[in-house]
Steps between C-alpha positions, in 0.01 A plus 500: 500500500325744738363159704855370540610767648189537710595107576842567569450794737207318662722227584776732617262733778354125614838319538593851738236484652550133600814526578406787751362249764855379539646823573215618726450165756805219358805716510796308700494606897825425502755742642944500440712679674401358890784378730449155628462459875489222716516438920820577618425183769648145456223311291383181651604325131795433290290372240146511402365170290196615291247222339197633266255250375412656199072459468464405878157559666492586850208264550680150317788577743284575824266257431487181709396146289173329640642281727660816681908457387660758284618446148799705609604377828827658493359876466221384714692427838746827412151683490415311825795581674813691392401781275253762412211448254231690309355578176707742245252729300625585150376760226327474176664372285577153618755403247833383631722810392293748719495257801891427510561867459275561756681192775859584387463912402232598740287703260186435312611479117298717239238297355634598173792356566347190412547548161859568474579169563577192785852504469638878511516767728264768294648760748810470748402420857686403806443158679590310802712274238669831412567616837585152611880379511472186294163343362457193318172405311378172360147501305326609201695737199204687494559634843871503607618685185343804622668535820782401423539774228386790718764424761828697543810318495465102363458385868106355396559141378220329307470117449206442242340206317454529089163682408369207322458313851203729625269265258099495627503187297784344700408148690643675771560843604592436843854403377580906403483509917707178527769610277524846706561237855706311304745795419462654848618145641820483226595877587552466831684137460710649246559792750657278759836369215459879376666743774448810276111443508502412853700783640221707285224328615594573900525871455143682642284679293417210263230396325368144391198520245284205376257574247213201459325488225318179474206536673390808320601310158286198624224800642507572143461185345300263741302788712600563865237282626679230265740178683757608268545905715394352831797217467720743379467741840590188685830469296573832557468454910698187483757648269467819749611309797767340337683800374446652867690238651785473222526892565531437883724212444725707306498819736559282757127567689619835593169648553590754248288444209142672428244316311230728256215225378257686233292473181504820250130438401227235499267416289193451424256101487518504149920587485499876428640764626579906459178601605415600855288214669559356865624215353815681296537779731567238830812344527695327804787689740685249664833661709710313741833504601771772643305783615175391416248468796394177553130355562296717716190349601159763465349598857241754383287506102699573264408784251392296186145407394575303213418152658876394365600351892235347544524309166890436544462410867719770589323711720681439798845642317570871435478610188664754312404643162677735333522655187721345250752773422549488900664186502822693313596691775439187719713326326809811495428515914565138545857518301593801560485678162405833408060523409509520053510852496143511307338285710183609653427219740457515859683289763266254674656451803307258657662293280844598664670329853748741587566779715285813532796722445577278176126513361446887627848545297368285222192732473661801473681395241235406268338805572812727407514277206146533355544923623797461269269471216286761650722753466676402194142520276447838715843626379450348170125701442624786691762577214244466227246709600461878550562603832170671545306240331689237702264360811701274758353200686366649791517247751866429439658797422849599516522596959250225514735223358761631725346452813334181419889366433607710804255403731539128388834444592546674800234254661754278370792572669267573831429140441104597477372298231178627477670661182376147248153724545696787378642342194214323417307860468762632296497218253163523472527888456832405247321270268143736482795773362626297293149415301455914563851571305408192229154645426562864527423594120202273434304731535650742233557210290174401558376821414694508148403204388126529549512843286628317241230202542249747477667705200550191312124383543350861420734492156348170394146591628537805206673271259197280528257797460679642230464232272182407583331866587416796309796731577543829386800771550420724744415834350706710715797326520747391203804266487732751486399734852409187681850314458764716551308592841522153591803464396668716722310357814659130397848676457435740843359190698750267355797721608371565869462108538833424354662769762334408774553105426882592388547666920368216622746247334158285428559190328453503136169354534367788669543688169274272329239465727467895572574576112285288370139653560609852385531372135158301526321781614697740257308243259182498705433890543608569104231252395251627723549838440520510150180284443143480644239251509198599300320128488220537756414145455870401634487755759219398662480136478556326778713232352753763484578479887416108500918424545465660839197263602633208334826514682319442848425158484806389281684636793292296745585179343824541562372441884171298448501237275086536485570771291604281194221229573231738476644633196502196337195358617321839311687435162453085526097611510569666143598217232145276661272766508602580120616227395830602370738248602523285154694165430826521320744222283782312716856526418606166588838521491535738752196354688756160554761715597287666795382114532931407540562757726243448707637171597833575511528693827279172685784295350784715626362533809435126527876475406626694765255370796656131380862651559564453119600849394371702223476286209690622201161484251350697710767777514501477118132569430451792744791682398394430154166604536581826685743658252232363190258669694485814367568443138294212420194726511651711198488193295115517517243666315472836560121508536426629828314154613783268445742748593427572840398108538848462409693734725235355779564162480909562426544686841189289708803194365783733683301561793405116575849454527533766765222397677464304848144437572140654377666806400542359130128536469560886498625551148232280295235677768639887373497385178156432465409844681701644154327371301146644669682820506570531129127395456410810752702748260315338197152482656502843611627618173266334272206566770544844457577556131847688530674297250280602198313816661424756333412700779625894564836497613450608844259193575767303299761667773273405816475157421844450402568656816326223694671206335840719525415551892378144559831279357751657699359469832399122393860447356634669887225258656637182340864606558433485862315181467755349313797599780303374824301275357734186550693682800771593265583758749594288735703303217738887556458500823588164593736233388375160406728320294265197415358722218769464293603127535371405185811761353766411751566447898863557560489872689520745264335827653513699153359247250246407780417861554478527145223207378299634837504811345364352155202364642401792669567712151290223322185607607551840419614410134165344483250774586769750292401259207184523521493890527678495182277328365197715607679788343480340141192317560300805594718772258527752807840733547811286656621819643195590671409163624914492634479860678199446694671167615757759618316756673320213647810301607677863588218617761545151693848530518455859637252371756697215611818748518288669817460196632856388550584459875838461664346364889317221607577154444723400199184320351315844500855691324533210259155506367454890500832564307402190229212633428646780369765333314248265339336749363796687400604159323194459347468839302888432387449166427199570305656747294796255434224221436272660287790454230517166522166364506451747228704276308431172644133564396567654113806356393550158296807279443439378175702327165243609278313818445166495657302820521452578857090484628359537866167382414379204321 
């Protein structure tokens, strides 16, 4: 009963403390409350057509062919001569959510965002469709949905195709683009019998958004090196051209429409993308039209080293990068609506042809709307802090915002321009205050959160010792002085945190993190006052302080690979030199099962390279085998040999079908290092007489001691192994649907998500196994074995916790923060595990009774 509750509290402190990371550095940046402001000037647009190739590299579009023509001549000759051009940088994560946010909201999404969904808004935000006076959207239901729902007012109309349409096994995915051109083209024909519409469609301030999702679904499905995505961008510049002139056929060429041309991501040479590669993070601006500056030849270098003009013969064009939430308040300056209030973007306005009255105008305004946010997250942090613990932003302060505004628009109405300079500082200065504001308690959140990590760790650490040690009450102190003492400092120090949280109006997280370590070291300091450690031969081994050492290069791993290889190149030396590694009986049903699923993924993905679709057999036998796969393995003998040959072979079957390429060698390759690990336990076991010694008990203790020591940090070892050694982590990180086309390939980002998933979990079920297994094989203490694990897992968490980083590139972020989380994830997931391979390994479904033995 006691270890249940240890269990369940265990799993309560590491689900806070995981949860922590998303209060400290993934809390919303998001700000309510701002007034919308736009340039009181005439806008050189009445509407604004927007076109996003969803998956579009910057490099297919750029590209020339080998005989020097363009696969998009259309874009080509507007890039050539009447707009503006340049490469849009996005953020991790390249997933299609983030990026539209980013184009039509002008802020970088939270990363986990992500996994709230495609198709909802997981927090209100303003957009240029909101601020707009009509929009209408045609494209995928994964993406219009959610701006459509965030918008005040039912002015945002959304034209979408069913979901079953975005198929990666479709003959053709180019025709999701065609049937968006195809409804553009009947919307404005219908428009000219429909005088309602039309009188709509010739107010200003509209909107006009095509969503393309082909080529990313053909990306996906054929690679974008493939005919299949390459054919597809030159629909999409044909169909791009037509639409233009149907638009300025209806408008009657009244040089009043802006044209946005973008991707939201790109994607990688083997169809991927979420991570943060050149390749996904690269996409195409294209902007023409009303107010957009036209070609501009380059008379002196231009600032970019990346070789890109010279390998898309454009060097003798200007070229304008920006970032890609700056192409919202681009797009709000052409039409004249006000900047999303929670945008963060930064007019380029190089990209504008207008008046330097109208772009000095359009400057300030974006930078009273991003100081808008300033001051509301200033007011907003102001109010929940005490005043004399509250520290403003010193380089905008309150007089210092004044007569940056002050300043900037009297050089406006002196007609002195050299304001843009001006604005451009205080935006700067406005969006460092706002990360300032957004950050402001990390560090006493930080703070709270490693005091419990270290608590936490230092009450295992005596749990450990106290079963294993010789521990004796202290002589001077009893149960009854030391308590009540330490009672009152929990209730004292509970009270003062509560008050001081309660002044604040903290969020009810607070409580938990700040609360939580005073009852862990209430638990901590009773224990360690009450007993003492009287076992010299515990106190001064060394293996006592070997979780500290061992951590080191765990950690490393996580940033050089080597690690692992030289690891396993020491314990592959082991079953040779001793000769351990034995021959065992073949299960042969299961052995034809691996045999079936190892040719069924080269026969789907024979199907679908033929055009054929995913055959129906095929469909049958790996969603068959996958839900079988984790109770056939109970209908096998419970000796440990055939049951971990079993539960091998029944998930190696699952993984084969979620595997693309050499990766399926992984699981049968772990496997086998099991087995050499149970024969390590055994060998050193029998090799040193522990089973039937009859030793004192402290040598007894000392050698237990090693073996106790020695499993955990192999069991941590292999975990790692088994999560990078197939690049599961990019499996997380990036999104590759061709894993699961054996299961299905209509879109479906939650079952999808959710077989990826699987196959990373399998390898972990199948070192877990085998730990299990090494616990009844070699009779040593599950709980002891499981808490070092813990204080093991717990000290890389805390170390990787230091680590995190909020600058640099988005790469460096990423990776810092998943880290952490992986471990985090790992020491819950373990705990969660270690229940169910605990009965995947002893239990048996059975019609008879059949007494129950491990050995043979």
């Amino acid at each position: 009963m006691r270890m249940i509750t240890f269990f369940v509290i265990g799993l309560t402190v590491h689900v806070v403390f995981f949860i922590s990371i998303f209060d400290i550095y993934f809390t919303s940046p998001l700000v309510h409350g701002m007034t919308p402001h736009s340039t009181p000037l005439e806008p050189p647009a009445s509407r604004l057509v927007l076109v996003v190739a969803d998956g579009l590299r910057a490099d297919s579009l750029f590209t020339l062919l080998p005989n020097g023509s363009s696969r998009t001549p259309y874009l080509r000759s507007i890039i050539e001569d009447k707009g503006t051009w340049g490469v849009s940088h996005t953020r991790v994560p390249t997933e299609s959510r983030p990026g539209h946010v980013a184009l039509i909201a002008g802020f970088y999404e939270d990363v986990s965002a992500v996994a709230k969904g495609w198709k909802e808004n997981p927090v209100e935000f303003d957009s240029v469709f909101n601020e707009s006076r009509h929009t209408w959207c045609w494209g995928s239901p994964d993406i219009l949905p959610m701006f459509a729902k965030g918008a005040s007012g039912d002015h945002v109309y959304t034209h979408t195709y069913p979901a079953v349409e975005e198929d990666f096994a479709s003959t053709d995915a180019s025709k999701l683009d065609s049937w968006v051109f195809t409804q553009v083209k009947s919307f404005f024909k219908s428009a000219q019998s429909n005088s309602t519409l039309k009188a709509s469609l010739w107010e200003d301030k509209n909107v006009f958004f095509l969503h393309l999702l082909g080529i990313d679904t053909n990306g996906h499905a054929h690679r974008p090196m493939s005919q299949e995505y390459l054919d597809n961008i030159g629909l999409v510049d044909a169909g791009v051209a037509e639409v233009v002139s149907i638009i300025e056929d209806f408008f009657d060429n009244d040089g009043r429409t802006a044209y946005v041309f973008t991707s939201d991501h790109g994607m990688t040479n083997w169809g991927s993308h979420g991570a943060g590669h050149p390749s996904e993070t690269l996409t195409p601006l294209v902007a023409w039209g009303a107010g957009v500056q036209k070609a501009k030849g380059a008379t002196e270098p231009q600032p970019y080293n990346d070789g890109f003009l010279q390998d898309w013969k454009l060097e003798h064009l200007r070229r304008v990068d920006v970032s890609q939430a700056d192409i919202a308040p681009l797009m709000a300056s052409l039409v004249g609506v006000p900047i999303p209030v929670n945008s963060v973007g930064v007019l380029p306005l190089l990209y504008l042809n207008n008046s330097e009255r109208f772009m000095a105008e359009s400057m300030y305004t974006n930078a009273i709307q991003v100081l808008e946010q300033f001051k509301m997250k200033m007011m907003q942090k102001k109010e929940t802090t005490l005043s004399f613990l509250f520290t403003p932003y010193q380089l905008l302060t309150e007089s210092k915002q004044a007569e940056f505004t002050q300043k900037a628009r009297i050089l406006i109405q002196l007609e002195k321009y050299e304001d843009i300079s001006l604005c451009q500082s205080l935006i700067s200065r406005s969006l460092e205050g706002l990360v300032y504001y957004h950050t402001y308690d990390r560090f006493f959140l930080g703070c709270s959160v490693v005091l419990g990590f270290v608590g936490w760790t230092s009450y295992v650490v005596l749990v450990i010792l106290k079963t294993h040690a010789s521990l004796n009450r202290h002589p001077n102190l009893t149960k009854q002085s030391a308590q009540p003492e330490c009672l009152v400092k929990l209730v004292f120090f509970s009270l003062v945190i509560t008050l001081f949280l309660l002044i604040q109006r903290s969020p009810i997280t607070y409580y938990i993190y700040c609360l939580l370590p005073i009852p862990v070291w209430y638990s901590v300091l009773k224990d360690a006052q009450n007993f003492t450690c009287v076992s010299l031969t515990v106190r001064n081994k060394p293996g006592c302080c070997m979780a500290v050492y061992f951590c080191c290069p765990q950690v490393v791993s996580f940033f050089h690979r080597a690690m692992l290889t030289v690891g396993l190149a020491v314990l592959s030396l082991w079953p040779f030199l001793s000769g351990l590694f034995g021959k065992a009986k073949v299960i042969y049903r299961l052995m034809l099962l691996v045999a079936v699923c190892a040719y069924v993924p080269s026969l789907t993905h024979s199907s679908l390279q033929q055009k054929q679709g995913l055959p129906l057999l095929n469909q049958i036998i790996s969603w068959s085998t996958l839900a079988s796969s984790i109770f056939v393995p109970l209908l096998s003998s419970t000796r440990l040999f055939h049951r971990l040959l079993s539960i091998f072979l029944s998930l190696t079957s699952t993984y084969l079908l979620l595997s693309t390429g050499s990766e399926a060698l992984f699981p049968p390759v772990l496997s086998w290092l099991m087995f050499v690990w149970i024969n390590i336990e055994q060998e050193a076991l029998l090799a040193q007489g522990i089973v039937q010694s009859d030793k004192k008990k402290s040598t007894w203790f000392i050698l237990t001691l090693g073996i106790t020591l020695t499993s955990p940090f192999l069991q941590v070892f292999f975990i790692i192994t088994a999560f990078f050694g197939t690049g599961n982590i990019a499996s997380i990180n990036s999104f590759d649907p061709a894993s699961v086309y054996c299961f299905l390939t209509v879109f479906n980002p939650f079952i999808m998500g959710g077989l990826m998933m699987w196959k990373v979990i399998i390898p972990f079920i199948i070192v877990m196994c085998t730990f299990e297994t090494i616990q009844v094989a070699t009779q040593l203490s599950s709980r002891s074995l499981f808490l070092i694990v813990l204080v093991i897992s717990d000290l890389m968490a805390l170390h990787f916790f230091f680590m995190v980083q909020d600058y640099g590139s988005w790469l460096d972020i990423g990776t810092s923060i998943s880290h952490y989380v992986i471990v985090m994830s790992m020491t819950i997931f373990l705990m969660l595990l270690s229940v169910v391979t605990h009965v995947l390994t002893s239990q048996r479904l059975v019609l008879w009774r059949q007494r129950k033995m491990h050995f043979p």
